[in-house]
C-alpha positions in Angstrom: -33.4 14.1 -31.1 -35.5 13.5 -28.1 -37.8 12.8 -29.4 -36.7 10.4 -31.4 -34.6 8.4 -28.9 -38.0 7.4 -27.2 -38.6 4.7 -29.8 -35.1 3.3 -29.4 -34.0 0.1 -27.0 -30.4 0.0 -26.4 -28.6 -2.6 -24.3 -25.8 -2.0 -21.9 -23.4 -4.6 -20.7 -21.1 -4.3 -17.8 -17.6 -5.1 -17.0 -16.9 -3.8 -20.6 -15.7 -0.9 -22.6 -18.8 0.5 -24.3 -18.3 3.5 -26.7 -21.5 5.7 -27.9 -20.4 6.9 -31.3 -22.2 9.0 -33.9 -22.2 12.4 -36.2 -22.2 15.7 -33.6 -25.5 16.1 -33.0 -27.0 12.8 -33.2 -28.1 12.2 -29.3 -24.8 11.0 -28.0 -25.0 13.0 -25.0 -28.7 13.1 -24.8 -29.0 9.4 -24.4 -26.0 9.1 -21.5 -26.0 12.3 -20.1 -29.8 13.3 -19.7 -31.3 10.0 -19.7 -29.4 7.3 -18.6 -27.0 8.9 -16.1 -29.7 10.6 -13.7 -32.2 7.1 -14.0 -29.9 4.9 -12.5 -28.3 7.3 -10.3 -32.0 7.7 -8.7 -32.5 4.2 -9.2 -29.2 3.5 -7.1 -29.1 6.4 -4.3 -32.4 8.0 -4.7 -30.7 10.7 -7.2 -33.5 14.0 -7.3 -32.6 15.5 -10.7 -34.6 15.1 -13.6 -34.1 12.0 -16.3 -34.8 12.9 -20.0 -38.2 11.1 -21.2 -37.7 7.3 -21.5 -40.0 4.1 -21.2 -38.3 1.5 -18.8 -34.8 0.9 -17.1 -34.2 -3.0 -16.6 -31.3 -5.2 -16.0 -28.9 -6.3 -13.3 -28.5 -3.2 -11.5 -27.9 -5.1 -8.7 -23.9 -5.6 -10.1 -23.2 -1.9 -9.8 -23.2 0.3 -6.9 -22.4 3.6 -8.3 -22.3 5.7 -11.2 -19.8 8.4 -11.5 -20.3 11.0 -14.7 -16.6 11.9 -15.0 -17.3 15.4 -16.6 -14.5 18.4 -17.6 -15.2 20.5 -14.8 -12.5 22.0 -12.8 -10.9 19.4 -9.8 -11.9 21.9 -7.5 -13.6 25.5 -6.6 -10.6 27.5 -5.6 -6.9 27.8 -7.1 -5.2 26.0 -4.6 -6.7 22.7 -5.5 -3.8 20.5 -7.7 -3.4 17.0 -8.6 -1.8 16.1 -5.8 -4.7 17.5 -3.1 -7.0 16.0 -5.4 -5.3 12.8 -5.2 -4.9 13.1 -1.3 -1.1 12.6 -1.9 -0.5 16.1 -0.3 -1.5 14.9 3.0 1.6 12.3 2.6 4.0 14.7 1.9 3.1 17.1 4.1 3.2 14.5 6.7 7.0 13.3 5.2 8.2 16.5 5.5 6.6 16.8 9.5 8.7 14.1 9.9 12.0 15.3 9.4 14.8 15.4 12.3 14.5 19.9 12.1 10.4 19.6 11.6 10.4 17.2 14.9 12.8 19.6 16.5 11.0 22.8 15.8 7.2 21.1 16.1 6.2 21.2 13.2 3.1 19.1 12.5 1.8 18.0 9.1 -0.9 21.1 9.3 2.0 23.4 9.6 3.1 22.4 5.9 -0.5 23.0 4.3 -1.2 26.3 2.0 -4.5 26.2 3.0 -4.9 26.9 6.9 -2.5 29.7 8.6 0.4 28.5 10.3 3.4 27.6 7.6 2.2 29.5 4.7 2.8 33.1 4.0 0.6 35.4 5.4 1.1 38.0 2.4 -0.8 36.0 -0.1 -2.2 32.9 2.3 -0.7 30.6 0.0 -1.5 31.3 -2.9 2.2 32.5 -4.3 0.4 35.3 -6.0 -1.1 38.6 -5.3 -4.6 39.3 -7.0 -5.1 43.0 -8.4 -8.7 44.0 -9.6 -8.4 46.1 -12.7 -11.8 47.8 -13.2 -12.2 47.7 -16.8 -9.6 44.8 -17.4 -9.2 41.4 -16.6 -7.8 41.1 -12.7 -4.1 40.3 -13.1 -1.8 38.4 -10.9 1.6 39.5 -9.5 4.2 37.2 -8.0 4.2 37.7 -3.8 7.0 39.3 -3.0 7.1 38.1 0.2 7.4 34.3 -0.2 8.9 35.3 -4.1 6.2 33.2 -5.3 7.1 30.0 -3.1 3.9 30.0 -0.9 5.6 29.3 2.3 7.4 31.5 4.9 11.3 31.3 5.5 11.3 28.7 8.6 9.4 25.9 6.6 11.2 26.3 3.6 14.4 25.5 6.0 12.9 21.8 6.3 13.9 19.5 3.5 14.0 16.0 2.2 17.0 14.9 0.5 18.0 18.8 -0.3 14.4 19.5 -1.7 12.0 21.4 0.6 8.0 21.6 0.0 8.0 24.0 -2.5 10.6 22.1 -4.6 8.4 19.5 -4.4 5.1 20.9 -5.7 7.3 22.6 -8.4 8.2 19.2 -10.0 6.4 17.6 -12.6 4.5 14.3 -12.0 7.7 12.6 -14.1 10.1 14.4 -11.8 8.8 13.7 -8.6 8.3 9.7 -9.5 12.1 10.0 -10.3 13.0 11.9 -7.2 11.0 9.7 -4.8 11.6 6.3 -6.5 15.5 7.0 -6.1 15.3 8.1 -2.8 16.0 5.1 -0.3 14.5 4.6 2.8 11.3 5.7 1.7 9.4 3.7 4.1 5.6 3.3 4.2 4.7 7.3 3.8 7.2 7.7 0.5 5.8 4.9 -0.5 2.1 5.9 -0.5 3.4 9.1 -2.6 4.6 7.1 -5.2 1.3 5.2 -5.4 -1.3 8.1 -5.6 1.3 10.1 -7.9 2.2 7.1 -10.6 -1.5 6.8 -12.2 -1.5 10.9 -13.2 1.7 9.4 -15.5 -0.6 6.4 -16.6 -3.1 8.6 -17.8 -0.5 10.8 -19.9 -0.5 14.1 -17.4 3.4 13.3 -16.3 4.0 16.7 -17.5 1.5 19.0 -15.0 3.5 20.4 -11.8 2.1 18.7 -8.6 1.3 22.0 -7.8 -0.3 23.0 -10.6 -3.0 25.8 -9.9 -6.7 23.6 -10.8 -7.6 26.8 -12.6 -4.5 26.9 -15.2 -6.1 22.8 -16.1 -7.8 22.2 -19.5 -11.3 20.5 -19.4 -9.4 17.3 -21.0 -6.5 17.3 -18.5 -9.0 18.0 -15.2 -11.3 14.6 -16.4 -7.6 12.5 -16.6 -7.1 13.8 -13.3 -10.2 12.4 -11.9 -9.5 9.4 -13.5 -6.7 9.2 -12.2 -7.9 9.4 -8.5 -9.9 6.9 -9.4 -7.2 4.5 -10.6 -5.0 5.2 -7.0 -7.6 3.7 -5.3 -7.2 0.4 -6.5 -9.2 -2.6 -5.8 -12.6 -1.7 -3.8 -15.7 -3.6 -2.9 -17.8 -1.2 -5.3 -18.5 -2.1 -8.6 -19.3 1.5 -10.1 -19.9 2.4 -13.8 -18.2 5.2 -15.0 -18.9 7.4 -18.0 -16.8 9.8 -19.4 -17.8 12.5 -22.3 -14.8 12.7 -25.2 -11.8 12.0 -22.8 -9.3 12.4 -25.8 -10.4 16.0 -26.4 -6.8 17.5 -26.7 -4.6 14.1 -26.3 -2.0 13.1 -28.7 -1.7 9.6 -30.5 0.6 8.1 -27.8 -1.5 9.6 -24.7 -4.9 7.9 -25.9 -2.6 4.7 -25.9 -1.9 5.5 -22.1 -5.8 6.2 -21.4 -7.1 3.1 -23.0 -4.6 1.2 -21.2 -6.1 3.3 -17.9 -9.6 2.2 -19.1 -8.9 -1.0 -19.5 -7.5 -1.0 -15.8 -10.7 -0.1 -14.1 -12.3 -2.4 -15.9 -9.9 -5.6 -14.5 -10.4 -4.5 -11.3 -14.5 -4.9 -11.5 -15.6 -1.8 -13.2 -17.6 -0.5 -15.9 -17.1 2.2 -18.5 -19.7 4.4 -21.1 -17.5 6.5 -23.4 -18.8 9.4 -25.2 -16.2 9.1 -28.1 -15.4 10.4 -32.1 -11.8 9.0 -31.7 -11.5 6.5 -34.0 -8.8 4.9 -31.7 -10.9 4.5 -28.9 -13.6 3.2 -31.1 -12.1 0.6 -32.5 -10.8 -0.8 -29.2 -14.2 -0.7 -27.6 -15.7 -4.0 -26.5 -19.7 -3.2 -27.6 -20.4 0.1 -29.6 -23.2 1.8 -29.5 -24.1 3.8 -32.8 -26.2 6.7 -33.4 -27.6 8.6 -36.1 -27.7 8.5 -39.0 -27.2 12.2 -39.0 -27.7 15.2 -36.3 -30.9 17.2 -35.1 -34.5 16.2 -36.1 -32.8 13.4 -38.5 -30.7 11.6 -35.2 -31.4 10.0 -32.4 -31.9 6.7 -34.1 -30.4 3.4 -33.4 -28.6 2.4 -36.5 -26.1 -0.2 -34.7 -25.3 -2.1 -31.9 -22.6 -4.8 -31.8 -18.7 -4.9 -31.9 -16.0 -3.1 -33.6 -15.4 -6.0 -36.1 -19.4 -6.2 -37.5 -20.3 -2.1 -37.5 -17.9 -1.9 -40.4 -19.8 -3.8 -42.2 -23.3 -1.6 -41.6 -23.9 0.6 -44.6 -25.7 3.0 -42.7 -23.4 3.5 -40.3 -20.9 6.8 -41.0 -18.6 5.5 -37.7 -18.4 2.2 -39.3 -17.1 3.1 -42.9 -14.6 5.7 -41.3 -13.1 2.8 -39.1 -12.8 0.3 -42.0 -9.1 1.3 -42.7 -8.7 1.3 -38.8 
């Protein structure tokens, strides 16, 4: 597939959706992810990794300023990373909570709230709400603390809440439940209301279900990629045009979450991005702005341009497998 893909020329507009379809095996991922991803990140910030072979790179480079490969790892390297430390939405409610009348009274700063640092959190199982045994032969198991019960948090910070609920309430609630909680509460003010804006795009991208606490380690590959789009989407408007590519986002989904994600797409893009989807869904596909198609088949028969246009015209390429399964689409 390589091989062949050095006698192909594909062209890549910006500010659109652009979906790279083809049969597994084709060069999908060979063209995006070894070739195009590392030559303009080195042609942007100096990137030092390797490209896959390729003639020449052109075009107006100048209109993006980063490219992020939004991949299925994990959203971070230990268990105590969860959506809402990814999404920096942790610091807000740790610093809501600080700000209660018995916090103010007792001292208690934001840091005192965190399960990361000692201070507030349980010194049994630092925070983690569990107790790791090692089994020699088996896999390690885990064993609810019995000192916190499995809330992370000693007594005296659990004694601090908001409107009845105290932090580990909180990080127990799903992204749905929290929204409700939060939005109903009055007198937010700007800190509640900063909550509700980091939390609200994990519901836009169909993850309203996952606990805000949610271990990053109990996350599927699928679910960890909508949470990165998702911190993505909280930050809004920025001065950084950046084009994003994301492999098979709908691995996993049901119908009416890829609705939600192409409408999350389709938000980055009005707000001055780009976005290179890796994609078999025909949904996704046929909402695309420009498709890229490879093929016709996989291995030493791929890697071959066979079409390059819009939804409406690939169904009427012959050669083109994609295009004659989206025809009743």
């Amino acid at each position: 597939t390589q091989h062949n893909l050095k006698n192909i020329s594909v062209k890549l507009p910006l500010n659109v959706l652009l979906v790279i379809t083809g049969v597994s095996g084709s060069g999908k991922s060979t063209l995006v992810k070894d070739i195009l991803y590392p030559a303009i990140k080195k042609q942007l910030d100096g990137y030092s990794g390797k490209a896959g072979r390729f003639g020449y790179l052109s075009g107006e480079l100048k209109n993006i300023s980063a490219i992020e490969y939004v991949d299925q790892n994990p959203i971070g390297r230990s268990s105590r990373s969860n959506p809402v430390t990814y999404l920096k939405a942790f610091d807000d409610i740790r610093t809501l909570f600080a700000s209660q009348k018995l916090a103010k009274l007792r001292g208690y700063k934001p840091g005192y709230f965190s399960f990361n640092v000692p201070g507030g959190r349980c010194d049994e199982c630092e925070g983690e709400g569990v107790i790791k045994v090692e089994m020699q032969f088996m896999a390690d198991i885990y064993l609810k603390c019995d000192s916190c019960n499995g809330h992370r948090y000693k007594d005296e910070v659990l004694e601090i809440t908001y409107k009845g609920k105290n932090i580990s309430d909180i990080l127990n609630m799903t992204v749905e439940q929290a929204l409700d909680f939060f939005e109903k509460s009055k007198e937010l003010g700007n800190t509640g209301m900063k909550i509700i804006n980091k939390i609200v795009p994990l519901s836009d991208v169909g993850l309203g279900y996952l606990h805000l606490g949610q271990p990053s380690n109990t996350l599927s590959g699928g679910e960890a990629q909508r949470v990165k789009l998702a911190y993505f989407l909280s930050k809004g408007n920025i001065d950084s045009p950046t084009l994003f590519v994301f492999d098979e986002p709908t691995t996993g989904l049901h119908v009416h979450d890829i609705s939600k994600l192409l409408v999350s797409l389709n938000s980055l893009i009005e707000i001055g991005h780009s976005i290179i989807v890796i994609e078999h869904n025909s949904e996704i596909i046929k909402s695309a702005d420009w498709i890229i198609d490879l093929g016709p088949d996989g291995g030493e028969n791929g890697g071959k341009l066979i079409f390059e246009g819009t939804p409406d015209d690939i169904i009427n390429c012959s050669k083109s497998y994609t295009g004659k399964y989206l025809r009743d689409k």
